[in-house]
N, C-alpha and C positions, 0 to 999 in steps of 0.2 A: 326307317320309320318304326319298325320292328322291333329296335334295340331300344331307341326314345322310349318308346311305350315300356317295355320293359325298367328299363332306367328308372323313368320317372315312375313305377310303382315300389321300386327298390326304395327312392326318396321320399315318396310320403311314408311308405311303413315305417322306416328312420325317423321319418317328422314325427308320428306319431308316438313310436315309441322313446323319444326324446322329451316329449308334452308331458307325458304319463311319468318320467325317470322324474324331470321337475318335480313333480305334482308330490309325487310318493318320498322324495328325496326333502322337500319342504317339510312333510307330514312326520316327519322321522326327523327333521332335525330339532323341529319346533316340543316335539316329546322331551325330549335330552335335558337333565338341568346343567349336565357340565359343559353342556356348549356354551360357549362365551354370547350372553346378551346380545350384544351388537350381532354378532352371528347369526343368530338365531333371529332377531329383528328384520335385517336382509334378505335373507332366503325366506322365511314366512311372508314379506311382504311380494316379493318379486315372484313366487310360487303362487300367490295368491291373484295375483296380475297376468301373470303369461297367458293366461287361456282370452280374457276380452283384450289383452291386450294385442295376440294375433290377429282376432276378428275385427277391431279398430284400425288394424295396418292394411286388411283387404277392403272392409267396405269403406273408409275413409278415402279412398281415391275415386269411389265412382259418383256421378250425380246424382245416382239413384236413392242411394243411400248418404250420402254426406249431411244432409241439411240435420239430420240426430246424431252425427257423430262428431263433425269436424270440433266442438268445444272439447272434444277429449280426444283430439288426433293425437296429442301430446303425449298419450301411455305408450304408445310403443316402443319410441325413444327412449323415455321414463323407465320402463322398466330393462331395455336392453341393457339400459346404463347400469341398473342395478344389479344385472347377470356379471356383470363385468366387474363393481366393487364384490361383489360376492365372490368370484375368481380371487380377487387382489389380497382380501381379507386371511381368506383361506390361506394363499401364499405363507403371510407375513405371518400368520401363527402357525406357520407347519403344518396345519390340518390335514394339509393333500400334498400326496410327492412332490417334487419339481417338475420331474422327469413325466409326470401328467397335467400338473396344473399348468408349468406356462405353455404351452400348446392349446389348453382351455380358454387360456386369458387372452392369447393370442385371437381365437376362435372368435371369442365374445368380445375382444375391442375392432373386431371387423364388421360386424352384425352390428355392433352399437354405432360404428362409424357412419354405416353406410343406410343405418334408420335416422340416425340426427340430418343425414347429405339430405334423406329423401321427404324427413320433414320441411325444412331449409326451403330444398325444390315446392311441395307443394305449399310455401307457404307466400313464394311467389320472389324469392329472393335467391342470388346466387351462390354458391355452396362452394367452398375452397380446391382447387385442382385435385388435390389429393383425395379429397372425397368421393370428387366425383369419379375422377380415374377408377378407385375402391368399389364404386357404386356399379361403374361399367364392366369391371372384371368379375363379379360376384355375379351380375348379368350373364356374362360368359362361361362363369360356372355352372350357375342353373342353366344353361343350354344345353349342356352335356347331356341331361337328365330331361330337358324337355322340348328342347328345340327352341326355334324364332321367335316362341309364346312367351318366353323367359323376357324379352323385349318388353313386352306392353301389356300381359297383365300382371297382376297387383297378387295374385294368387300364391305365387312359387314366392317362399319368403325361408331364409333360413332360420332353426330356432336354436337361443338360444341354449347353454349346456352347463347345469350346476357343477362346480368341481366337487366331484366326489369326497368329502370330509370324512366318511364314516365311514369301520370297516365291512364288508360284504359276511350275510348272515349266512348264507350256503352259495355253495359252489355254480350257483344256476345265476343268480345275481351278480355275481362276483363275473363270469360270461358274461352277460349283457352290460355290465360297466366296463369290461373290455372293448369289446366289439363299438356301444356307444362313443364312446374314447375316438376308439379307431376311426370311427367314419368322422369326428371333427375334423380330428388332424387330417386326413383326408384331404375333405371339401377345405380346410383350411390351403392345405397345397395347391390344390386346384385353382383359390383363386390368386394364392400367391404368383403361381405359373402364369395365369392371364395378365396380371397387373402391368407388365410394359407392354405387350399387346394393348390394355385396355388406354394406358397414356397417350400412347401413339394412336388410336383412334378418337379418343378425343380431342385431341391437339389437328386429325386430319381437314375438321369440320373449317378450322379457320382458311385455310387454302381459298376457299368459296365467297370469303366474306366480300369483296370486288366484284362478285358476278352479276351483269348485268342484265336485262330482258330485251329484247331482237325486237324492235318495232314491228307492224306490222300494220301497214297502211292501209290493207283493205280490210281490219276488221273483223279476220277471218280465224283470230284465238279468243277459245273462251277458256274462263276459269269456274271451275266448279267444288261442291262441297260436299263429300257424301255425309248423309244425315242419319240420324236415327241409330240407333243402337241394330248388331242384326237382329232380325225381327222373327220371334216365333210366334207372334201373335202382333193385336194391334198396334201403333208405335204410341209410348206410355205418354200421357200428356207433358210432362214435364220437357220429355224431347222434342212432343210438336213444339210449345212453346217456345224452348229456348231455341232449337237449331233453327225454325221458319225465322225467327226471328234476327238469328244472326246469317242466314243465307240472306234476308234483305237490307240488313246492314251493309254488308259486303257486298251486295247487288252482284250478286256470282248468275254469270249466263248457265249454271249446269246444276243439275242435284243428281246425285247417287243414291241408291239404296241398294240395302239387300236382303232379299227376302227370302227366309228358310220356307221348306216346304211346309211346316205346320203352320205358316202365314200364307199361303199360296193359293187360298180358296176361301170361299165363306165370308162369313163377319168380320175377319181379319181383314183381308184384300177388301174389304166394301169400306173399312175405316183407314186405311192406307191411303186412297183414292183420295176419299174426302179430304182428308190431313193437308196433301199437297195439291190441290184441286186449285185451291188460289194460287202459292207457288206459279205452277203451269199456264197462268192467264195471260201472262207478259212474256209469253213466248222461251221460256226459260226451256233447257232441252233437259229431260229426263233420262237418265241411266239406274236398268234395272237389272241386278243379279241374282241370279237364284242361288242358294247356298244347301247347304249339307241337313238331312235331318239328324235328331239326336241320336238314333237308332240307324243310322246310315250304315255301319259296316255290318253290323250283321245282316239288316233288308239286302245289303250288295251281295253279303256271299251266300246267303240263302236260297237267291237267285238274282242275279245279274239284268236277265232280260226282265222281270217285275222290276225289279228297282229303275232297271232305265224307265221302261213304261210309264211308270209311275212322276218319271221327273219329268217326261214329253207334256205329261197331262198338267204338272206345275207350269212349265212354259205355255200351254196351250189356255189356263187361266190367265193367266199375268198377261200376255198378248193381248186377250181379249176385255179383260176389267183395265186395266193401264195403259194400253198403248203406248210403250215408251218408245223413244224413238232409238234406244237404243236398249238392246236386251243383252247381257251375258248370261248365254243358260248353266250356265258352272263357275261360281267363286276358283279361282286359281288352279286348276285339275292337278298339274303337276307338282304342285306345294301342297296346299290344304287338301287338294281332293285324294293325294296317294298317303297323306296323315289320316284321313279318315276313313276311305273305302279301302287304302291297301292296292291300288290299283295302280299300275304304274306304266303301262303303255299307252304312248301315243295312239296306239291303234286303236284302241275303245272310244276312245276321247276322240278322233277325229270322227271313226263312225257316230259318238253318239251330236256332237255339235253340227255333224251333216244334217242329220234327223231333226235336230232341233230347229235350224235354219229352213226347215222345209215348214213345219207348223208352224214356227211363226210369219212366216212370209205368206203362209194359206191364210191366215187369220185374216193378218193386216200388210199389206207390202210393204207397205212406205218403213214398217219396222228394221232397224239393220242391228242385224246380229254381229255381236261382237267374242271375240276369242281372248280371255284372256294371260299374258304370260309371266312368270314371276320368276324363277328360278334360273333360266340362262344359259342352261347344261347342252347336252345332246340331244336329251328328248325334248326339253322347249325350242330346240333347232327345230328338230322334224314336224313338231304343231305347228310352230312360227312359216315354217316354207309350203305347208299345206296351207294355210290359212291365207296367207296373203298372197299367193297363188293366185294369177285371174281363174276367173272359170268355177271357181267353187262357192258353193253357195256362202261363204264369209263375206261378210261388208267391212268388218273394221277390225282393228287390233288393238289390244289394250296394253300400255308397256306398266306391271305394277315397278315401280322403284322406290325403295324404299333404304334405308341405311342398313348395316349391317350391323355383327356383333362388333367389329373390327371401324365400325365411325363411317364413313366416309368413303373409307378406301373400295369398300366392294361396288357400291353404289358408282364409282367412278367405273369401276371394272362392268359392272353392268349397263352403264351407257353405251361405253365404246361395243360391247356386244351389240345391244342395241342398234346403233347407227350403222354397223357392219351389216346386220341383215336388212334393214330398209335400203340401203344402197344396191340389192343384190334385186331388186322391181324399179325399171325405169318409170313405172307409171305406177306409182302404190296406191294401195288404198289408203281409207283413214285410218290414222293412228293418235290413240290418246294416252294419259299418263295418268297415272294412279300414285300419288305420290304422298309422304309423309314420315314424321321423323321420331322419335321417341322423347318426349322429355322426362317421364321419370326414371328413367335408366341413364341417359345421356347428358341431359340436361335443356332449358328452355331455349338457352340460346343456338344449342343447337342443331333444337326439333325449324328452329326461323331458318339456320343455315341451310338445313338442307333441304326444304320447302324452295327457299331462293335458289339453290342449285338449279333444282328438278324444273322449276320454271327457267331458268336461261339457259337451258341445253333444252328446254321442249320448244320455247318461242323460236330457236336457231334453226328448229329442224323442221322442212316443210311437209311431213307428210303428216306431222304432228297440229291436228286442230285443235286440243284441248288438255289444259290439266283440270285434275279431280282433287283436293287437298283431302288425306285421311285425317281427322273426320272432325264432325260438332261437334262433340262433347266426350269426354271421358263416360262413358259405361259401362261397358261392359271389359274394355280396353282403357288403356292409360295413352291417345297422341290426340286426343284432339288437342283445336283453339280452344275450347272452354273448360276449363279446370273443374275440379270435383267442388272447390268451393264458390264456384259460378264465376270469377276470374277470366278473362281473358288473356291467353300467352301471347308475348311478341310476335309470335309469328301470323297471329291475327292482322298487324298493324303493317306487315309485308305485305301480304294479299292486295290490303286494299291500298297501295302505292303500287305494286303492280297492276288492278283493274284503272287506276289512273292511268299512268303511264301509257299503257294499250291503249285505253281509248284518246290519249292526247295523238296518240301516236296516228289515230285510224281518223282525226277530225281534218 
């Protein structure tokens, strides 16, 4: 986690200082009269573009912001294309060595590929193998740098790189047009190296396309939606709107949320309530999780016992204003919780999910505390064998499965983990599934595969009552059903032939 973080500030100061080479590289070229026209045309116009056209490529995928953007989703592509005639130009008039420009060109028709794949993707149409493979290995290489997050948000975006035409005024420029250089080629290798990895995880999803859902005559699977973006505050109306709305389309027996602690009290939590108050009328079951604050690693290592304290007292509100019938007092501990507090034993995490199950069962009983596990390793062994232990104060277990960098393939590997340890309680408790797929990294079809998956290995397995489909709506994250430009994905139309099926299955 340590190195991620590190990594990934390696690459924004690269990003940034690649923004700025643009910028000043434009400014410098557009002065020049001997630069050839057409030249100078290109690089002034795509210099002049790269900076909204970054900002169009992240808020262009969220709901929040798409309704002023989506008429100009179109720059980012637009101008990548244009980094890349700017490369080719250069070539063909000698401006820039060989020996640096086709490695730039290279650069900049990967970044141009994999903006045209993922406009394509959000424009609600399917994008040619090779793109998308392109799209999944470039995925792959921003993970190096930031981990699972490179997945599904919209943030980690590579920029692209003018080929140097001009020559360097002192010896300090002339170093940072190196070293810039360098880190293309680089990240270019990088994802050159993923690319049959990244084919072969795409191509993994099809395997699944036959999988079927496990009848179940009494009735006793539900499917659910977690909603809402997470929540630092109240959930923004656009989200109540759209997700109540498509949670009652889908007539899903479950909702999810989750609620950071700067939601976790107050006017926040009193308009949360309200929000889903109807939701909850028709007997719908509620799952709530508490999540990370912004300030989470330093409150953890400033002091450990405050910070716990402090997250008893979030559970101890939430208990009491929502009553969910199912609570996880920690988003993912072993994934997201040792990316943000740094914290990586089992041993905290069981003490602190003991303590939380004791407050909330003080509150309200009938609440069951749930454990959730994501990662699959040794240490999600040792949570996973405390937790569904009889005898301890856990009521349920939550299995997140979700795809990998690698498609398919890990997600397979994590079931069979999976079903290995529920085998090991002749009498388990409950266990449910948090499941969901990426489409703009992967592609639409399939974020549907592996939704379908995740439902016919949960319906087959009996100690499994429920899936959870990550999530309504693109926000904050790029997997929901609902697209940034309000769209519904395939895998929407899975759901609800699943919630069929089941209930034909339970008449």
């Amino acid at each position: 986690m340590t190195s991620h973080r590190l990594l990934g500030a390696i690459y924004l100061a690269l990003s940034v200082a690649m923004i700025a080479w643009d910028i000043l590289m434009a400014g410098r070229i557009a002065q020049l009269r001997r630069i050839p026209r057409g030249f100078q045309a290109l690089t002034g116009i795509a210099g002049l573009l790269i900076l909204p056209a970054l900002v169009v490529a992240y808020t262009s995928q969220s709901l929040l912001y798409a309704r002023a953007i989506l008429l100009v989703s179109w720059l980012w592509p637009f101008t990548a294309l244009l980094f890349v005639l700017q490369t080719v130009y250069a070539l063909g008039r000698r401006l820039v060595t060989p020996l640096l420009g086709f490695p730039l060109l290279v650069y900049n028709i990967i970044i141009a590929t994999v903006a045209v794949t993922k406009f394509t993707i959000t424009g609600g149409h399917s994008p040619a193998e090779f793109g998308l493979a392109l799209n999944a290995a470039q995925a792959s290489m921003l993970g190096t740098f930031f981990g699972t997050p490179a997945l599904w948000n919209p943030i980690y975006i590579q920029v692209p790189l003018f080929a140097p035409s001009l020559p360097a005024r002192w010896s300090f420029t002339r170093m940072a047009r190196v070293a810039l250089a360098g880190a293309a080629i680089a990240m270019t290798a990088l994802v050159v190296v993923e690319l049959p990895g990244a084919y072969a995880g795409i191509r993994s999803y099809q395997s699944h396309d036959k999988d079927q859902l496990q009848e179940h005559p009494e009735g006793d699977f539900r499917i659910g939606l977690k909603i809402f973006p997470d929540l630092r505050s109240g959930p923004p109306p656009l989200a109540i709107r759209n997700d109540l709305a498509l949670a009652d389309t889908l007539d899903v027996d479950a909702i999810s949320v989750v609620v950071d602690p700067e939601a976790a009290r107050g006017i926040a939590l009193d308009s949360l309530a309200r929000s889903i108050e109807q939701a909850r009328a028709d007997s719908t079951v509620l799952i709530v999780a508490l999540g990370y604050p912004k300030k989470g690693e330093a409150e953890f290592k400033q002091s450990r016992e405050t910070y716990t304290t402090a997250r008893l007292k979030d559970v101890d509100m939430i208990a009491r204003r929502l009553k969910p019938d199912y609570l996880i007092p920690a988003v993912d501990p072993l994934e997201e919780g040792t990316r943000i507090l740094r914290e990586e034993s089992p041993r905290y995490w069981i003490d602190y999910f003991a303590r939380a199950a004791r407050v909330a069962h003080y509150i309200y009983p009938r609440i069951k505390v749930a454990v959730p596990i994501s990662s699959y390793g040794t240490r999600d062994s040792t949570l996973y064998a405390w937790a569904a232990r009889p005898g301890t104060p856990i009521d349920a277990v939550i299995f997140s499965l979700f795809a990998g960098f690698d498609g398919a393939r890990s997600l397979d590997t994590h079931m069979r983990v999976a079903q290995r340890w529920m085998r090991q309680f002749p009498k388990p408790k409950d266990h449910w599934v948090f499941a969901g797929g990426y489409p703009l990294a992967h592609g639409e079809e399939n974020q549907l595969l592996t939704i379908k998956e995740a439902l016919a290995w949960a319906t087959a397995e009996v100690p499994i009552k429920g899936l959870v489909v990550y999530e309504g709506g693109d926000y904050n994250s790029v997997r929901g059903l609902r697209a940034a430009d309000g769209r519904l994905r395939p895998a929407t139309y899975e759901i609800v032939r699943a919630e069929k099926g089941l209930r034909a299955s339970a008449q």
